[in-house]
C-alpha positions as CSV (number, residue, x, y, z in Angstrom):
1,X,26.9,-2.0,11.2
2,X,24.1,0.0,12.6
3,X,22.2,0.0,15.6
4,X,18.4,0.4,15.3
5,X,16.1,1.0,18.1
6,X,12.4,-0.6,17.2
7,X,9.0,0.9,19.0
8,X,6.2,2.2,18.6
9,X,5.4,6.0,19.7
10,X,2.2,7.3,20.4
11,X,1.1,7.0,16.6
12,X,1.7,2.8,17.1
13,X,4.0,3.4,14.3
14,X,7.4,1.9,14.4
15,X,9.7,4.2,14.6
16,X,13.6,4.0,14.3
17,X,16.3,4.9,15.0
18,X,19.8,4.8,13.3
19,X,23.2,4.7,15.0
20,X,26.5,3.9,12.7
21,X,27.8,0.9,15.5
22,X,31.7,1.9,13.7
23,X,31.0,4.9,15.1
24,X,29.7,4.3,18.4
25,X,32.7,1.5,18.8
26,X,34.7,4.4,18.8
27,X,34.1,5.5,22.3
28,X,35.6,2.4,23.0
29,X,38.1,1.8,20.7
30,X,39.8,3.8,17.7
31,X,38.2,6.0,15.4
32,X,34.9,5.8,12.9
33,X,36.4,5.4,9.5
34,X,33.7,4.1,6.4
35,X,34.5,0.3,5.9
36,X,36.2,-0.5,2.7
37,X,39.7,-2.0,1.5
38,X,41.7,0.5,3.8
39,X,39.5,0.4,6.9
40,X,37.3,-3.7,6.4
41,X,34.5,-3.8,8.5
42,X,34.7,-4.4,11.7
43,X,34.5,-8.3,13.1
44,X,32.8,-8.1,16.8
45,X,33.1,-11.5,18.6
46,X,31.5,-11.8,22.1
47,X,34.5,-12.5,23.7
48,X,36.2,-9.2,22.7
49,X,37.4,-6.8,25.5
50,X,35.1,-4.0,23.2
51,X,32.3,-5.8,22.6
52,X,31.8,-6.3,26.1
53,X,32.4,-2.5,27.2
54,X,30.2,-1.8,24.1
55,X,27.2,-3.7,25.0
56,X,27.9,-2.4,28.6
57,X,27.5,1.2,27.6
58,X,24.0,0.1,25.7
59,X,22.4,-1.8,29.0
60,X,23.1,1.1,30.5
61,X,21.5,3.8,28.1
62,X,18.7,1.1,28.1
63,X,18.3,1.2,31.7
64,X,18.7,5.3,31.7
65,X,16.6,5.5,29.0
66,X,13.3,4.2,30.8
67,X,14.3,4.3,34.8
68,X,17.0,7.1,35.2
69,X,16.6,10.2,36.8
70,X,16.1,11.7,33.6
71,X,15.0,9.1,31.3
72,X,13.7,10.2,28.1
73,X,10.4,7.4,27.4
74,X,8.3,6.8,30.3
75,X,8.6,3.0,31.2
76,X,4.5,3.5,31.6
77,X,3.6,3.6,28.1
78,X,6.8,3.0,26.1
79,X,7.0,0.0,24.4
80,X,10.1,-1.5,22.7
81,X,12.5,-4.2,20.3
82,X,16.5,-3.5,20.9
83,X,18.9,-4.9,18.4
84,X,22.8,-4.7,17.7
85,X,22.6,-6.0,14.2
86,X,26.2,-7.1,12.3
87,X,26.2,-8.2,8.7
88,X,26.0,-11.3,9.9
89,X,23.8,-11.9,12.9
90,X,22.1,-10.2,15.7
91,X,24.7,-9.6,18.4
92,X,23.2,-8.1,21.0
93,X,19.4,-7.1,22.0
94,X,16.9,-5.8,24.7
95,X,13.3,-5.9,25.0
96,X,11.0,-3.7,27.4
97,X,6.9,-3.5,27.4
98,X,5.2,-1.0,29.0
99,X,3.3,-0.8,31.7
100,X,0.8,0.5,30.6
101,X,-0.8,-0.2,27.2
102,X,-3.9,0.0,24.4
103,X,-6.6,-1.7,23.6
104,X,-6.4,-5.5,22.5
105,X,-9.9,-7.0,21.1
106,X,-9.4,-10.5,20.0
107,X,-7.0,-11.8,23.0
108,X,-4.7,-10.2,25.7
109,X,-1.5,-8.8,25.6
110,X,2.3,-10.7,25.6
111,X,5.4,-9.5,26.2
112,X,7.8,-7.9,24.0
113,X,10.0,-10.2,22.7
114,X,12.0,-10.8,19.2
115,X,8.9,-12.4,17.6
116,X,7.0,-9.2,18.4
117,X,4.9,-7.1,15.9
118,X,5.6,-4.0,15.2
119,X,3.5,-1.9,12.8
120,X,6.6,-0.5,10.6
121,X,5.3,3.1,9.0
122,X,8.0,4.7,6.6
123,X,10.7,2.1,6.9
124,X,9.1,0.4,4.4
125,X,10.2,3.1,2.0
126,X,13.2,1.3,2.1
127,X,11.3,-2.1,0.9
128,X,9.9,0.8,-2.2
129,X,13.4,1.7,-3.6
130,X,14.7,-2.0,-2.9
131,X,11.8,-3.5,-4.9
132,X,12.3,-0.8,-7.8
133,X,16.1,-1.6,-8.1
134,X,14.9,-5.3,-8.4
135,X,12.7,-4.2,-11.8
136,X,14.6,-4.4,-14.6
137,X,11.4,-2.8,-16.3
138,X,11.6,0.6,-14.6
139,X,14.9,3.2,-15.2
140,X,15.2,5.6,-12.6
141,X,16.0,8.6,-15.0
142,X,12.6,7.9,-16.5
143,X,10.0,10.6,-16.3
144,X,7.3,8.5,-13.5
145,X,4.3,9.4,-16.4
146,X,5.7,6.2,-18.4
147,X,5.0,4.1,-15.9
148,X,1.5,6.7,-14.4
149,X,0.3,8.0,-17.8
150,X,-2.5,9.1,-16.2
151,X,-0.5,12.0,-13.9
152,X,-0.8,13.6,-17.5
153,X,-4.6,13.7,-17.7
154,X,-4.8,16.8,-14.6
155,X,-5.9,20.2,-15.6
156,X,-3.2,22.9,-15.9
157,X,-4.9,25.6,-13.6
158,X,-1.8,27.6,-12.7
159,X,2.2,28.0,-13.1
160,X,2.2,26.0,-10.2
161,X,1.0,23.0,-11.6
162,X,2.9,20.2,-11.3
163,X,4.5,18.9,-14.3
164,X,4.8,15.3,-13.6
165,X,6.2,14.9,-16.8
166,X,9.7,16.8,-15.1
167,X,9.6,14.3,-12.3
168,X,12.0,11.0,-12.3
169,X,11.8,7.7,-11.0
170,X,14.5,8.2,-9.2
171,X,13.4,12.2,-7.8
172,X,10.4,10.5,-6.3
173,X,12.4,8.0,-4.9
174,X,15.0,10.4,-3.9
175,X,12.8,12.8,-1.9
176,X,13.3,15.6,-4.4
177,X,10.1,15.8,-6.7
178,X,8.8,18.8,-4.9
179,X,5.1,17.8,-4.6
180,X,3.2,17.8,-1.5
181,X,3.5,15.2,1.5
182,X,-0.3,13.7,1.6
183,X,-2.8,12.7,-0.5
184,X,-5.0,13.8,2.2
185,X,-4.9,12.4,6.1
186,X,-2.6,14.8,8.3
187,X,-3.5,18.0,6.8
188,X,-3.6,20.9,9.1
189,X,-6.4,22.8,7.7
190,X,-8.1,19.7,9.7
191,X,-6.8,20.1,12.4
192,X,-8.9,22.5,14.1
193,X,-6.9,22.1,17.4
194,X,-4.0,23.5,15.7
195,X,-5.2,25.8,13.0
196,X,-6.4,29.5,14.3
197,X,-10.0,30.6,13.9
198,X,-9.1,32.8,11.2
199,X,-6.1,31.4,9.2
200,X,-6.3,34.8,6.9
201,X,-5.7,36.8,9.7
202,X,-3.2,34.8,11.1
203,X,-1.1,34.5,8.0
204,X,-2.3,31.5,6.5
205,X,-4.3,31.1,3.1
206,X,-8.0,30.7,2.9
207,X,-9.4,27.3,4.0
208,X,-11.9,25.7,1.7
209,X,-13.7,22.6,3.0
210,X,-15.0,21.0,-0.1
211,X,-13.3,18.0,-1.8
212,X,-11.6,19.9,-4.5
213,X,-9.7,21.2,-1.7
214,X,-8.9,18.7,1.1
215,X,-9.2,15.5,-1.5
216,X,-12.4,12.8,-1.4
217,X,-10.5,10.5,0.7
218,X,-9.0,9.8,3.8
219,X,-9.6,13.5,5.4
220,X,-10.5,12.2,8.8
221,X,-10.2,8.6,10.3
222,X,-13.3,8.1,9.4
223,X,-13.1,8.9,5.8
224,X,-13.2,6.4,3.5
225,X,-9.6,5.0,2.1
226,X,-7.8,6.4,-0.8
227,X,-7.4,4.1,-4.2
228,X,-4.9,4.3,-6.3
229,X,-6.7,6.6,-8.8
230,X,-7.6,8.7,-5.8
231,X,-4.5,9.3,-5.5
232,X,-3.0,10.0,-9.0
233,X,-6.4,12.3,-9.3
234,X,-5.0,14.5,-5.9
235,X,-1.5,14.6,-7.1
236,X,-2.5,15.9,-10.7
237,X,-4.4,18.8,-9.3
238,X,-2.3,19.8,-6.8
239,X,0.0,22.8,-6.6
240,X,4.0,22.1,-6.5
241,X,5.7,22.8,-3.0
242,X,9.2,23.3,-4.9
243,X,10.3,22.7,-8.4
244,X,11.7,19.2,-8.8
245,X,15.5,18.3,-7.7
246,X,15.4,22.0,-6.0
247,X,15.0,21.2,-2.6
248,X,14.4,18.0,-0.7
249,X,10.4,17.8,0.9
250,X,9.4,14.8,2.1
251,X,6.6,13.4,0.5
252,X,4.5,10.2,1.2
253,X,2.5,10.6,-1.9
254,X,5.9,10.0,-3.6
255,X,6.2,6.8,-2.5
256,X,2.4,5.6,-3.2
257,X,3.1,7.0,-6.6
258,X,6.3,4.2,-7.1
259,X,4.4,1.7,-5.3
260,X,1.5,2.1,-8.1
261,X,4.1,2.3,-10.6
262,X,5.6,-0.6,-9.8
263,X,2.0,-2.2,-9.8
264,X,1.3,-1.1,-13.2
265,X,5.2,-2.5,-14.8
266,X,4.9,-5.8,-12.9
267,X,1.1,-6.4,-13.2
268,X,1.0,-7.4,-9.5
269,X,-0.6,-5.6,-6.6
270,X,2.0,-3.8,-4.3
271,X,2.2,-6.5,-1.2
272,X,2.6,-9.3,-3.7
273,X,5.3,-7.8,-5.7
274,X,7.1,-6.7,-1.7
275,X,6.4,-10.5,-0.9
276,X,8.2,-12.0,-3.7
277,X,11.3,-9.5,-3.6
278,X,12.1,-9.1,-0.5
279,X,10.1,-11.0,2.6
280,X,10.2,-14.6,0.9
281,X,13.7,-14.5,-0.1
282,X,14.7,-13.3,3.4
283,X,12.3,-15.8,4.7
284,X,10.5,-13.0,6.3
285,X,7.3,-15.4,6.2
286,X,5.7,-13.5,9.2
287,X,6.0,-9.8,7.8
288,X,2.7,-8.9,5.8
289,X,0.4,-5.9,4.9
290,X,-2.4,-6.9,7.2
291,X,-3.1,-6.7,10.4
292,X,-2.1,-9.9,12.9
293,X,-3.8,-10.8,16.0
294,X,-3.5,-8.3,18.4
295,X,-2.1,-10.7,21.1
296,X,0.9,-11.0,17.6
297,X,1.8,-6.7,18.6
298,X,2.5,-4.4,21.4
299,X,-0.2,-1.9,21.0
300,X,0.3,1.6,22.9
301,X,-1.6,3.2,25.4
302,X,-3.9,6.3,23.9
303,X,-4.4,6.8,20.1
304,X,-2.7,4.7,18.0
305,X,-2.6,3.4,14.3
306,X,-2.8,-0.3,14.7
307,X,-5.8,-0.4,13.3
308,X,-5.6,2.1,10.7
309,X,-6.9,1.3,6.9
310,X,-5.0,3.4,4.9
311,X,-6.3,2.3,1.4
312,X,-3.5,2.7,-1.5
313,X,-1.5,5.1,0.7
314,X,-0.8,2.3,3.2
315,X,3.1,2.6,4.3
316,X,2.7,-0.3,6.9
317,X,4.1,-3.4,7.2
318,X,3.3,-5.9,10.3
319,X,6.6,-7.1,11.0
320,X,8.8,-9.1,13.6
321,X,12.3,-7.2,15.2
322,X,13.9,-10.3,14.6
323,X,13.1,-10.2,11.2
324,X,14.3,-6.8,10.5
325,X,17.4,-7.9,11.6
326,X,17.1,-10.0,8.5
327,X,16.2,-7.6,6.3
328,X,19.3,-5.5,7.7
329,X,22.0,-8.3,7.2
330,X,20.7,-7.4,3.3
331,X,21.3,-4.0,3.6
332,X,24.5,-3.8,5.6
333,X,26.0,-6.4,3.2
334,X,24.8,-4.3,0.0
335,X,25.9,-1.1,1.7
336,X,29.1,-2.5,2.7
337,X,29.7,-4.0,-1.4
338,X,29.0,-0.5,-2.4
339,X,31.7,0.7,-0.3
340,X,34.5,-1.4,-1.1
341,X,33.7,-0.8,-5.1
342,X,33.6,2.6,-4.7
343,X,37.0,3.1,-2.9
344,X,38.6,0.6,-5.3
345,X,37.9,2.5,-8.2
């Protein structure tokens, strides 16, 4: 039963954070053991003696986190959705908007409340994997080039080539394909705040600003957006970070690689095939790929993604706090199935 704290940082990306509630129950009460038949998950009611102490102990870190002495997210331009999520309901939440906050163009701005959107970045990595365990079609121990024959099409310039043809299903999936984190946005070779006047002499390799380099896509926000064969085109001609299952690197282009994938098995685009997997079973009917009214979010003060186009690479998903909740009475429930199999065995 986890605890996940929903807002939005300076990015306007959602961003959470995980806490095992077992775990956190045991300050209160005995110790974190993983739920299966020896130790069944834990049953909170309201009335409980440790419920009560338990949601005590989060009003207060709440409250310290935004007004005490040394509170960690200013309450002027932080932003966010609270909720104690069971595998059966929402027990326990808190809401906070800041004082303090972005630009809103087609109406003003609300408060944060359940019904709040949030623009959800990498959680939706999570929706990925789900939807690719839902397609019979696709075997995660396949090489990804049956599904993206075209990842075979690249020039082999050097032994550093990637050989997509090495890489699973399930390595992309898994964080462990070894290729590199963008297709192109966020490089620091852009970054000209960051990057020294001379990255030779300063240890880094020569920059080189032409497309071959830095990608045709997506280098700068104003850039156009990356396509799907943009994509596959950069990830065939780039250089491997680490040989696959080596070491973990995270990688977005990974995950635009499953998502096309999965467009190619299924025959649908990528927010369709999310749609009819995931956010109308769960009756997630206000979750969707595009942008909502602005009055619909809590957009942050300073720069910000809510507007962002990301083409193909798009992670983000437009969704409602209360609705994750949803999302997370699925998971707890799988998580919690998996559990109780495995310790039976």
């Amino acid at each position: 039963m986890p605890l996940f704290h929903l807002f939005p940082d300076r990015s306007g990306n959602l961003l959470i954070v995980w806490l095992v509630l077992l775990c956190l129950a045991a300050t209160v009460s005995a110790s974190c053991q993983t739920p299966g038949p020896a130790f069944p998950p834990l049953r909170l009611t309201n009335s409980s003696a440790s419920f009560k102490e338990l949601t005590a102990k989060l009003d207060a870190v709440i409250s310290d986190g935004v007004r005490g002495g040394d509170a960690r997210w200013s309450e002027d331009t932080t932003s966010f959705a609270v909720q104690l999520t069971s595998a059966d309901e929402t027990l326990w939440s808190s809401y906070f908007t800041a004082k303090i906050l972005g630009e809103y163009r087609d109406s003003g701005p609300t408060l944060v409340t359940g019904d709040t959107a949030f623009r959800a970045a990498s959680i939706t990595k999570t929706f990925t994997v789900y939807a690719l365990l839902l397609e019979k079609r696709i075997n995660l121990e396949d090489s990804i080039t049956k599904y993206l024959p075209a990842l075979r099409d690249g020039p082999t310039k050097d032994k550093w080539a990637v050989d997509f043809d090495q890489i699973t299903v399930r390595s992309l999936a898994s964080q462990l394909s070894g290729i590199a984190r963008e297709t192109g946005q966020s490089d620091l070779a852009l970054d000209r705040n960051e990057m020294p006047e001379d990255p030779v002499k300063n240890g880094f390799p020569p920059i080189a600003g032409d497309d071959e380099h830095l990608g045709p896509c997506q280098k700068t926000e104003t850039d156009r957006p990356c396509t799907g064969p943009d994509i596959i085109g950069r990830a065939r001609n780039r250089s491997m970070v680490f040989f696959p299952n080596y070491r973990s690197t995270y990688s977005n282009v990974a995950y635009s690689l499953l998502g096309l994938a999965l467009e190619n098995v299924t025959g649908q685009a990528f927010p369709d095939i999310i749609a009819s997997s995931i956010l109308v079973p769960l009756g997630m009917h206000n979750t969707k790929f595009s942008k909502p009214n602005d009055s619909d979010g809590i957009i942050p003060y300073g720069f910000n993604n809510w507007r962002t186009d990301l083409g193909a690479d798009n992670p983000f998903v437009f969704v409602l706090s209360h609705f994750m909740s949803d999302y997370e009475f699925l998971a707890l429930e799988a998580y919690i199935a998996l559990q109780t199999i495995s310790q039976s065995i």
